[in-house]
N, CA, C and O of each residue as an XYZ file, in Angstrom:
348
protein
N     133.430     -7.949     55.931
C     132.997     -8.246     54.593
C     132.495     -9.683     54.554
O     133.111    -10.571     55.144
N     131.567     -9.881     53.978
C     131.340    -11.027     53.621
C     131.694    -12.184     52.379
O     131.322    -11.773     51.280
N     132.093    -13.022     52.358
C     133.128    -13.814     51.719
C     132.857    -15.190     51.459
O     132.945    -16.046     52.339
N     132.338    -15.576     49.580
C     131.825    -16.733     49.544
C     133.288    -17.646     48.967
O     134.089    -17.334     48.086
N     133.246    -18.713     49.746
C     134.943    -19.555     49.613
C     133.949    -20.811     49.017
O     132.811    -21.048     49.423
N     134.459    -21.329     48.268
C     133.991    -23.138     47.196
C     135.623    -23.834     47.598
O     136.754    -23.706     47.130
N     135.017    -24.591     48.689
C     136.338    -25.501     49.459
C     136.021    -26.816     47.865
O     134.968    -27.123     47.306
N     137.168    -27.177     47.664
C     136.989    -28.469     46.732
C     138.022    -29.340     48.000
O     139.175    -28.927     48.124
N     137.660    -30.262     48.698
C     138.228    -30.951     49.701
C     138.627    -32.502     49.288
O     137.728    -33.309     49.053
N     140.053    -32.887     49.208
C     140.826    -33.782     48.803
C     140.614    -34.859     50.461
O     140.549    -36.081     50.321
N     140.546    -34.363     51.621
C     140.445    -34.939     52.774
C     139.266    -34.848     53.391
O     139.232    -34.102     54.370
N     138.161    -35.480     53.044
C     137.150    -34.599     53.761
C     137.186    -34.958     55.127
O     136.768    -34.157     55.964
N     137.693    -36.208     55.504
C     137.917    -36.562     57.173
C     138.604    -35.295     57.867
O     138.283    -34.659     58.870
N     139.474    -35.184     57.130
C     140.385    -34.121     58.116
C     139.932    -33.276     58.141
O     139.962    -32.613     59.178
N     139.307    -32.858     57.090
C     138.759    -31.397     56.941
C     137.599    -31.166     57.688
O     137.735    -30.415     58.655
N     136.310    -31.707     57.436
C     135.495    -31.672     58.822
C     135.636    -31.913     59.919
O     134.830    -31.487     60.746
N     136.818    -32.752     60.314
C     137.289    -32.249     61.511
C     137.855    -31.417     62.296
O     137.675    -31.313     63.509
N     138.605    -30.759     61.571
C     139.242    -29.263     61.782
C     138.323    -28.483     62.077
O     138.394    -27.739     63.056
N     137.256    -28.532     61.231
C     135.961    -27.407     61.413
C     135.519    -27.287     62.280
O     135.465    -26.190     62.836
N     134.906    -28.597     62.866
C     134.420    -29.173     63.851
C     134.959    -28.755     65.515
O     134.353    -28.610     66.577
N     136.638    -28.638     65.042
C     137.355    -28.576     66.078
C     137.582    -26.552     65.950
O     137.361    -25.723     66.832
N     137.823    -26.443     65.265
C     138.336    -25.065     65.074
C     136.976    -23.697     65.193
O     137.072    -22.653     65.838
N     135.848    -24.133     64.392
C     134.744    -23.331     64.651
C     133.962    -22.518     65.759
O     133.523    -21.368     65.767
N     133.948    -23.498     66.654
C     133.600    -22.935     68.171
C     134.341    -22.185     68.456
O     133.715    -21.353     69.111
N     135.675    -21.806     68.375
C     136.092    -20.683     68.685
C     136.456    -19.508     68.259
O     137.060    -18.648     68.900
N     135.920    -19.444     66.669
C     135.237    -18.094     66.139
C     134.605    -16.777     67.069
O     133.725    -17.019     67.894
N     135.027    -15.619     66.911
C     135.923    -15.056     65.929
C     137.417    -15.246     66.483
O     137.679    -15.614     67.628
N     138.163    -14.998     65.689
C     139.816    -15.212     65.738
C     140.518    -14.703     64.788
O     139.932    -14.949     63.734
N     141.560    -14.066     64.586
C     142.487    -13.938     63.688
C     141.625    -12.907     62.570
O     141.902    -13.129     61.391
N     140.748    -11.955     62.795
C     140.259    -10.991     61.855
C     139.529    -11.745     60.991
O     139.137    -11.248     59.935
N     139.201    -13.275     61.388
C     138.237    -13.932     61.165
C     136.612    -14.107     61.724
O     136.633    -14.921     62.648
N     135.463    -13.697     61.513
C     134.452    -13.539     62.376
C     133.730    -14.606     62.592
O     133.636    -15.048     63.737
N     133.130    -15.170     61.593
C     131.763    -16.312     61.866
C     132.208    -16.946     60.760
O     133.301    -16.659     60.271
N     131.440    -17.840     60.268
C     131.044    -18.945     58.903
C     129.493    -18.512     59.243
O     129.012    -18.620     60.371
N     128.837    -18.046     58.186
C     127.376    -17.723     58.261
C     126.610    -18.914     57.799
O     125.419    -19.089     58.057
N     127.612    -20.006     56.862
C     126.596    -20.672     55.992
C     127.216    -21.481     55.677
O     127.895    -20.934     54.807
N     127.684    -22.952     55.754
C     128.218    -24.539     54.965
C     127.181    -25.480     54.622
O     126.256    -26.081     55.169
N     127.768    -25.347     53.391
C     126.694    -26.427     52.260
C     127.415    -27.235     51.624
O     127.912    -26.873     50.557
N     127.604    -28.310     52.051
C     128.730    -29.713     51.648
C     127.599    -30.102     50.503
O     126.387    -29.925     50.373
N     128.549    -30.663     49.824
C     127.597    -31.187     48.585
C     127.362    -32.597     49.337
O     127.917    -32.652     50.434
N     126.587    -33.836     48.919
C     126.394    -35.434     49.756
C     127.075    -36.566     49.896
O     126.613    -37.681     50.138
N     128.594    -36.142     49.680
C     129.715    -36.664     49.706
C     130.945    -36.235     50.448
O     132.014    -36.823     50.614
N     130.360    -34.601     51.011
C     131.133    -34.120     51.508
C     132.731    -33.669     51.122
O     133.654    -33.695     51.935
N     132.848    -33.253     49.714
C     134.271    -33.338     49.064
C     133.949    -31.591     48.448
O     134.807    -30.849     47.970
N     133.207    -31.428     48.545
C     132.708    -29.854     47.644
C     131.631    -29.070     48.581
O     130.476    -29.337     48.910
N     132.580    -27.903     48.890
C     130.765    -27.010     50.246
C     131.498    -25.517     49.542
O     132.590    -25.165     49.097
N     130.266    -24.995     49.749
C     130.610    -23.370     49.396
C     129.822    -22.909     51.044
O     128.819    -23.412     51.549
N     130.622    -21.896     51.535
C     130.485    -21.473     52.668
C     130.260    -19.974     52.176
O     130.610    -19.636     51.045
N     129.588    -18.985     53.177
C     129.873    -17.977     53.334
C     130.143    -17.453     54.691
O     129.322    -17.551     55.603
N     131.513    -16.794     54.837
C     132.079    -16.303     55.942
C     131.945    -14.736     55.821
O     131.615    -14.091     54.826
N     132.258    -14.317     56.987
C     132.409    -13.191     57.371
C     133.695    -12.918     57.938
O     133.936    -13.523     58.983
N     134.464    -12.248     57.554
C     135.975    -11.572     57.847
C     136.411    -10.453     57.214
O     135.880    -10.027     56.189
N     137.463     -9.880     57.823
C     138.003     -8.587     58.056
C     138.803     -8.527     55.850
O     138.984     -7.489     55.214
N     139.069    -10.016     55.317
C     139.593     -9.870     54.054
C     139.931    -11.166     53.406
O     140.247    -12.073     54.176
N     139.924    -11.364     52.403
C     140.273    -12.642     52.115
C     141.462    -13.035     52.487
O     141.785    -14.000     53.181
N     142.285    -11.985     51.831
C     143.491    -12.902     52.713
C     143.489    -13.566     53.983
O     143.719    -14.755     54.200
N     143.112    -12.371     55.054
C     142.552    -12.720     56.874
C     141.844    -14.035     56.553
O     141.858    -14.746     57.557
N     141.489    -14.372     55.957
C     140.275    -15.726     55.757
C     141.302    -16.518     55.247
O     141.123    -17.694     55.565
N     142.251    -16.352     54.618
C     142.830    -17.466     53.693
C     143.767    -18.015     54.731
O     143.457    -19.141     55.120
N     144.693    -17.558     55.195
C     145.629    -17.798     56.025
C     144.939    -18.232     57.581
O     145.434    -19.091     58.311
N     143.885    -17.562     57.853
C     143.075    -18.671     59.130
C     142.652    -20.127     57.919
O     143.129    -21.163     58.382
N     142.254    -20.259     57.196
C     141.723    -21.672     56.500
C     143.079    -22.258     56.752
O     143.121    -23.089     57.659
N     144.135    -22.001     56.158
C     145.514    -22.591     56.051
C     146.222    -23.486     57.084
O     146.962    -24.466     56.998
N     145.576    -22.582     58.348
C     146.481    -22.822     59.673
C     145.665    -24.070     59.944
O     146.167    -25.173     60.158
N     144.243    -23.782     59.916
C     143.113    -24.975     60.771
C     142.822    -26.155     59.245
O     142.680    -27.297     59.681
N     142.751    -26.130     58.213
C     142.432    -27.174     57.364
C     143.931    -27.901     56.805
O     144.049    -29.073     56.447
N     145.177    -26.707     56.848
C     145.941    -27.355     55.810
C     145.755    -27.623     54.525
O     144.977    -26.920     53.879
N     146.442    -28.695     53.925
C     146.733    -28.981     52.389
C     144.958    -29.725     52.546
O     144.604    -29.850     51.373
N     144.114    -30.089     53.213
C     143.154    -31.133     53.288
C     142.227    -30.658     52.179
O     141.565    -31.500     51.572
N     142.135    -29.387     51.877
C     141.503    -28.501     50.531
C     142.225    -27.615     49.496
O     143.419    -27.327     49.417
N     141.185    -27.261     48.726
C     141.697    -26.052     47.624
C     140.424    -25.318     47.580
O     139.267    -25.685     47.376
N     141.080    -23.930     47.884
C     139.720    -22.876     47.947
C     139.934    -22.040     46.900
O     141.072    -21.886     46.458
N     138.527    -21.199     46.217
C     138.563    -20.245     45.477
C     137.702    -18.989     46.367
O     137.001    -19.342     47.315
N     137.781    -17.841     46.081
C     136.821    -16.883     47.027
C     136.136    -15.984     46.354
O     135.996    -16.366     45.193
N     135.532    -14.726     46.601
C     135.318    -13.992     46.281
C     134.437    -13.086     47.080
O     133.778    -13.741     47.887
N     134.200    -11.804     47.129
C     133.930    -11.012     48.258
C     132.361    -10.757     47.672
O     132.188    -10.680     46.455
N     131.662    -10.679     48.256
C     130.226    -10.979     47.827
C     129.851     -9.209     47.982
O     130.386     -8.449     48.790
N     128.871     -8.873     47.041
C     128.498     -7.717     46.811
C     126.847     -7.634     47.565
O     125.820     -8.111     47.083
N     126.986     -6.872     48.887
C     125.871     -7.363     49.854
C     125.124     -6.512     49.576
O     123.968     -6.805     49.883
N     125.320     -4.924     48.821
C     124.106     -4.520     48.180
C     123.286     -5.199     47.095
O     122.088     -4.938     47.196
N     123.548     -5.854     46.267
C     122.710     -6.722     45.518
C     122.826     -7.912     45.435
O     122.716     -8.557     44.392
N     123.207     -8.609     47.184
C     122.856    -10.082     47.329
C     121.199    -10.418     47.904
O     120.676     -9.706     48.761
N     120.650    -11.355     47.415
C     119.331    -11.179     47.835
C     119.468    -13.037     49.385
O     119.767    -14.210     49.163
N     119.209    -12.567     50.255
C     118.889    -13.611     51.072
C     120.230    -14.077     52.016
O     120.448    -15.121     52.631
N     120.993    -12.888     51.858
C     121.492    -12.861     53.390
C     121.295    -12.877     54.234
O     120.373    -12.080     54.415
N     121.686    -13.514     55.450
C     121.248    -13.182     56.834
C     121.716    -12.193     57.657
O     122.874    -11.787     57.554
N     120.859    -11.713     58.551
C     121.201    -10.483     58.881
C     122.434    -10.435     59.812
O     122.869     -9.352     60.204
């Protein structure tokens, strides 16, 4: 499923670093890819879209690799009438 998460990031050091560190080894944990990160120009606010097996599966991989460094909201994206997905 595909899965749009709005990280609001209290750490952004830590937090792009985790990513940084943790990403390359996608897929993991019924977690698949990150298709898409768009940090706002301060880097404290990105809406991503991932790909995973469920939000929860997504929530609890964010948990392990970011920690307290954010606060996420999600929602499971409706890919029949999303326009400009990638394939």
């Amino acid at each position: 499923m595909i899965i749009l998460v709005n990280h609001e990031i209290n750490d952004p050091a830590n937090f792009w670093k985790a990513a940084q560190e943790n990403l390359p080894n996608l897929p993991e944990a019924n977690v698949k890819r990150v298709v898409q990160s768009l940090p706002n120009t301060d880097m404290t606010i990105a809406t991503c879209l991932w790909e995973a097996d469920s939000i929860e599966a997504l929530d609890s991989y964010l948990r392990s690799k970011v920690g307290s460094t954010s606060k996420e909201t999600y929602y499971e994206v409706n890919t029949a009438n999303a326009i400009g997905l990638p394939a």
